[in-house]
N, C-alpha and C positions, 0 to 999 in steps of 0.2 A: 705832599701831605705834611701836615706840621705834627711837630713832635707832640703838640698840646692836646693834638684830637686823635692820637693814634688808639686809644681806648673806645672810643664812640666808634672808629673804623673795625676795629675788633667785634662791638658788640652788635654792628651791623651785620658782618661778617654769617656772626652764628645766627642771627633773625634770618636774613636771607638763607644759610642751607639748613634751616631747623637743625642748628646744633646746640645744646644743652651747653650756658657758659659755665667755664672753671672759673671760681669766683678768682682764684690764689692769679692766675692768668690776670683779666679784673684787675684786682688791686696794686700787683706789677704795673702796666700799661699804664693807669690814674695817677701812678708817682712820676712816671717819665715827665721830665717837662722841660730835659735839656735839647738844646737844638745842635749839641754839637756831637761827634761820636760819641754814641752808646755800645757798652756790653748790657745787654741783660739775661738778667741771672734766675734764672728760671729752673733751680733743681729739686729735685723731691725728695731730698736729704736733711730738710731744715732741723736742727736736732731741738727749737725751743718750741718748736709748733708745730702742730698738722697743717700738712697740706698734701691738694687734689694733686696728684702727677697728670703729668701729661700723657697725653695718650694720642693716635696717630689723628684722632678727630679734631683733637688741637691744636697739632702740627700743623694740620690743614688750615684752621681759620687764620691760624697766625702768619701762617705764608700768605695770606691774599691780602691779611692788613699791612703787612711788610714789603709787600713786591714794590710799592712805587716809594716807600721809606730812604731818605737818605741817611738820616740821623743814626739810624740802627747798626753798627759796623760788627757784631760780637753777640751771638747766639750760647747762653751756658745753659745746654741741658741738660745735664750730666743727673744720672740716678733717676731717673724717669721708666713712663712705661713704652716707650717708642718703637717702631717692629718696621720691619725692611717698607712697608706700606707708607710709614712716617717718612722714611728717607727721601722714598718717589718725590713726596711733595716740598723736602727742603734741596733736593736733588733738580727741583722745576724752580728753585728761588734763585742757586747759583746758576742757572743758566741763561737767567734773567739780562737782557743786554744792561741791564740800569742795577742790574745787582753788586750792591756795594757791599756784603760781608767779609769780612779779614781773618774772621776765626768762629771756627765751629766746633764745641765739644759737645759729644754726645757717649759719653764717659757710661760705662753701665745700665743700657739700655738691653734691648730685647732685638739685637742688630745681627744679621748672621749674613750668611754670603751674597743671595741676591741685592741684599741691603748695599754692601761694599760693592756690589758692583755697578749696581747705579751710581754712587756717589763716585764712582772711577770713570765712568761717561761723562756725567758733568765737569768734571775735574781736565777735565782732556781738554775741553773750550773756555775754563774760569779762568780768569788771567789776574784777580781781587783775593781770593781766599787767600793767607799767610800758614791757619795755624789751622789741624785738625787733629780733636782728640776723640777716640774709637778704641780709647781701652778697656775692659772687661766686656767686650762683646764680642759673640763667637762667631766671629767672620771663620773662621778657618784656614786650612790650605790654600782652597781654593780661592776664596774672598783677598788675601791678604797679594794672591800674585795676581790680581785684578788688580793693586793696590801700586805694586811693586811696577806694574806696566805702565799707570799712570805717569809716571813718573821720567818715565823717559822721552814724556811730550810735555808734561807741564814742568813751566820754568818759573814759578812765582811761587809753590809753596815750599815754606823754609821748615813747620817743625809739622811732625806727624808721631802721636803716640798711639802705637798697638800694644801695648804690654797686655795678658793675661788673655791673648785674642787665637788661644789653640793655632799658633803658625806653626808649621813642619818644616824641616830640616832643607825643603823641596824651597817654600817662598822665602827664610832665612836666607839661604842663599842669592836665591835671585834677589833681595834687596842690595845685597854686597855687589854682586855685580852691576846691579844699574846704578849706583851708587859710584863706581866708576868714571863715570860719564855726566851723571848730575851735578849743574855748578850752584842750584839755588839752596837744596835741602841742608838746612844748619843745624836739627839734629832731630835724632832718630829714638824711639823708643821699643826696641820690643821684647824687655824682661818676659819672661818664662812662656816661653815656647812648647813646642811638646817635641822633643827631639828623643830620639831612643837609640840613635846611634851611638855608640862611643869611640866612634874614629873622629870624632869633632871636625869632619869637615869644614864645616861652619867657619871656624877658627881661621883655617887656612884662607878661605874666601875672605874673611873680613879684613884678614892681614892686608893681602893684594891689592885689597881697596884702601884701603889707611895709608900705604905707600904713592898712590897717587893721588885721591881723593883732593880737595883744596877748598871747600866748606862748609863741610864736615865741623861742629863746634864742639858738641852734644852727644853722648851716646852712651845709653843705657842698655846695659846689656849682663842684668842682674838674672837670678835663676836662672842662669843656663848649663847645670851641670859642667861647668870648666872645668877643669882638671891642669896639673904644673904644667900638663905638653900641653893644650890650647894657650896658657895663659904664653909660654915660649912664641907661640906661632904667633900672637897676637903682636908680641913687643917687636917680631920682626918688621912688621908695617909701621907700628908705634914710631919705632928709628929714627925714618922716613919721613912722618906727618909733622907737618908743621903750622898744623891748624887749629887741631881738637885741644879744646879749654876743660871740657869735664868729661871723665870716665869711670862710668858706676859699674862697679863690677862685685856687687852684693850679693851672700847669698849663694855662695860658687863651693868647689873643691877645691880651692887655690890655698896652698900650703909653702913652708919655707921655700923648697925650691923654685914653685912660678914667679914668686915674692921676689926670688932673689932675679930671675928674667927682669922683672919687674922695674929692680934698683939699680939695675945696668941701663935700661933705657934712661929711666928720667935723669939719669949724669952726662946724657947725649939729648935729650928731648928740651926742648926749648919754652915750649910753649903748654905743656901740660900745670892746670892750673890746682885739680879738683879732681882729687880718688876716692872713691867711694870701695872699701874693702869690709864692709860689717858684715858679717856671718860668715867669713870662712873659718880656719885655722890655719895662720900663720905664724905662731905662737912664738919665744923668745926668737928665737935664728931668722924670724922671717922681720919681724919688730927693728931687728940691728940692722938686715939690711937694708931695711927701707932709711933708717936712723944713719945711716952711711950716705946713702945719696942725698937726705935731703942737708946734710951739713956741707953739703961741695956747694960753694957760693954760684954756682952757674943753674942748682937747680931752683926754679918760682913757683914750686909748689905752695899753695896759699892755702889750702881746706885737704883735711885728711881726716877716714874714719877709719878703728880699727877694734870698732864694738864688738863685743863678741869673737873675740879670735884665740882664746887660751894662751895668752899673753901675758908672762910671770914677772916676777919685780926687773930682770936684767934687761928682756925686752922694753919694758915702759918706760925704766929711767935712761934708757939709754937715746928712747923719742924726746925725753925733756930735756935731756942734754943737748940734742941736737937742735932745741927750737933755741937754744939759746948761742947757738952759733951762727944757724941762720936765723934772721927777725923775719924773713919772708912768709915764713908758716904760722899763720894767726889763729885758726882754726883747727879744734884737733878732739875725737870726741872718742874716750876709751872707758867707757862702761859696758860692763858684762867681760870684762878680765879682771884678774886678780890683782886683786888692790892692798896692798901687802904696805904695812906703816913706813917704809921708805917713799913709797908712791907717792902713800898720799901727802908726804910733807913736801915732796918732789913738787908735788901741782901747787900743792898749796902755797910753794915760794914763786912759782910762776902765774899766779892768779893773782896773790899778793903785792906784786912788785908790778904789775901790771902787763907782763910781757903776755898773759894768755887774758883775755876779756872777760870777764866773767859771763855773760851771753852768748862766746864764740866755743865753750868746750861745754859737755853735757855732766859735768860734776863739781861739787862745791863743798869744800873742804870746812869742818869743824872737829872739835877737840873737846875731849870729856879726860878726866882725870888723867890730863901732860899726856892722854895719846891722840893722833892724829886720824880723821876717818876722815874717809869722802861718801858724798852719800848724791843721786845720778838728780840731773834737772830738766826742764821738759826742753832742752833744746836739741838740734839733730840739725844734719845737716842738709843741707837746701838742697831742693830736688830739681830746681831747673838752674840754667845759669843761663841768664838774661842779656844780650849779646844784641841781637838787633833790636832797635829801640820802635820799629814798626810794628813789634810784635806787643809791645805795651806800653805804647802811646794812647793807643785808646782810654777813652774815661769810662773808667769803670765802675757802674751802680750795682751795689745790691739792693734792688730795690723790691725783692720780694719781704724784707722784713730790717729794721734798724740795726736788729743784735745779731744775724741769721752766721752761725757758726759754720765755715766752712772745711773739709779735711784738710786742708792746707794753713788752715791757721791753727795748727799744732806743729807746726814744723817751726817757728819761730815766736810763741809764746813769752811773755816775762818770768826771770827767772823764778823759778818754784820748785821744792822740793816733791819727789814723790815718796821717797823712803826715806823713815826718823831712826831706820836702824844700822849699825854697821855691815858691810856684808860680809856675809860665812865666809871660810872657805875651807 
């Protein structure tokens, strides 16, 4: 099928099963007219237009104009109206011997456990898909250790995001443990769980794994109610790993003490690149100790956040002191702590002088009568880290609309101010 008539196959599609076309479908398919890997981006989030979601009846025509598609490599369906019925029939595309897709997001849909566990049968004989994203859909417990079994037969998919997918302490775990033994999945996503334990098993399990794991890159593991003693258990396997490049760990109960677990590892950890620590409290004592390891020349930490951690002038000047001992840390984004006029002249000589980018930290320094403010700017820290190039290589069309606003094009915006005022404290 060539990529120029994939639109007319579509529209045949819905003539033959009397199905009602989506125009926004339509005019997607009409722009294709590359013959080499496609994503198409098909989500029902567009924030400058209305548009028809998808719904599982459109799942369907699009799977029968897609099935003999080579051109097609990258399904974005993300924010749709999709239901375990949809899955059936993109769950019948990957198991297509001719099926060439790499990555499937279906990111906040209407997907719940029967859903995940078809796509966990097909998943078991796909040896093509790379990348699956399933997050804000309620697979649940029981959906997610459908997920977690997959796993221990397929050896081709590298990232899989469940974050926000009601998982229990029950499939948390079993992901740590088959995760042991898995050599392809590069990283893992499954912020907020619904865990009610507070023995943080979890912790202990992921430790285990971090200790031998080997590529493992990635791994989110934000709202998980952590606490100093998980964050401890954690950095025992941390020790160990000499793999993982980023760890988000946002969002937690992680305080001076885990902090300081924390700056003991990465003075032994080699390869840790990217911490994500925004919404705990770590505050002064937790600030210096991370401000301690990362000034030992052995650590490469390159990207650190430490937004929101009640985090006072001795703590923050003590982070800028230390970027200036090591140059390795270029990256660093501390808004929603107190920003006290030593701070801000702090940053602003490191902004100034060029050691921090002004694009790489989320504040940008200005002065009204000889005093010095910082006031925050739309940037934040990157949410994936981009490690195998199979995963985006593909050419990427938005081709449902020229200007069509994604959430992820707020993660890296031109600099812009959001507040003209100093902040309280």
């Amino acid at each position: 099928m060539a990529s120029e008539n994939i639109s007319d196959f579509y529209a045949a599609e819905c003539k033959e099963h009397q199905i009602q076309i989506n125009t926004h479908v339509l005019q997607v398919l009409q722009k294709t007219s590359i013959t080499r890997n496609v994503t198409l981006k098909l989500s029902g989030n567009d924030r400058l237009r209305h548009v028809q979601r998808l719904d599982d009846v459109d799942v369907f025509a699009l799977s029968k104009c897609l099935r003999y598609n080579k051109c097609v490599t990258g399904l974005d369906f993300r924010y749709n109206n999709i239901t375990d019925e949809g899955v059936r029939h993109l769950a019948d595309l990957l198991l297509e011997d001719s099926s060439n897709l790499k990555s499937l997001d279906l990111m906040f849909n209407d997907i719940q456990t029967d859903g995940a566990e078809v796509l966990t049968k097909s998943l078991q004989c796909n040896s093509t898909l790379l990348s699956l994203g399933l997050s804000g859909n309620k697979i649940g417990n029981r959906g997610a250790m459908h997920l977690a079994s997959m796993l221990q037969v397929n050896n081709s998919l590298k990232k899989l995001e469940l974050a926000d997918c009601d998982l229990a302490t029950q499939s948390v775990i079993a992901f740590a443990i088959v995760l042991k033994s898995n050599k392809s999945l590069i990283s893992l996503d499954i912020t907020r769980p619904l865990l009610f334990s507070h023995q943080e098993e979890w912790a202990v399990h992921f430790s285990e794994m971090l200790a031998v794991n080997s590529s493992l890159v990635e791994l989110h593991l934000g709202k998980m109610g952590m606490t100093d003693a998980g964050m401890e258990r954690l950095t025992e396997g941390l020790r160990l790993n000499h793999n993982l490049r980023y760890l988000d760990l946002r969002c937690n109960r992680v305080t001076r003490d885990g902090v300081r677990h924390l700056a003991k590892m990465l003075k032994l950890n080699p390869t840790l690149e990217i911490i994500d620590l925004s919404y705990n409290r770590i505050e002064d004592e937790g600030a210096s100790h991370l401000s301690e390891a990362i000034a030992q020349r052995s650590c490469v930490l390159r990207e650190l956040s430490v937004t929101s951690n009640n985090i006072g002038k001795e703590g923050l000047l003590s982070l800028a002191q230390a970027m200036m001992v090591n140059t390795t840390l270029n990256h660093i984004y501390i808004w929603g702590n107190h920003l006290e006029e030593p701070v801000c002249q702090a940053f602003r000589e490191l902004i100034s002088t060029g050691r921090l980018p002004p694009d790489q930290t989320d504040v940008s320094a200005y002065q009204v009568d000889s005093r010095v403010f910082l006031v925050e700017v739309c940037n934040s820290l990157r949410r994936t880290y981009e490690t195998d190039t199979s995963l985006t290589s593909n050419t990427e069309l938005d081709l449902s609309t020229e200007n069509t606003v994604s959430p992820e094009s707020t993660l890296t915006p031109p600099l812009e101010a959001r507040h003209l005022v100093p902040q309280q404290h």
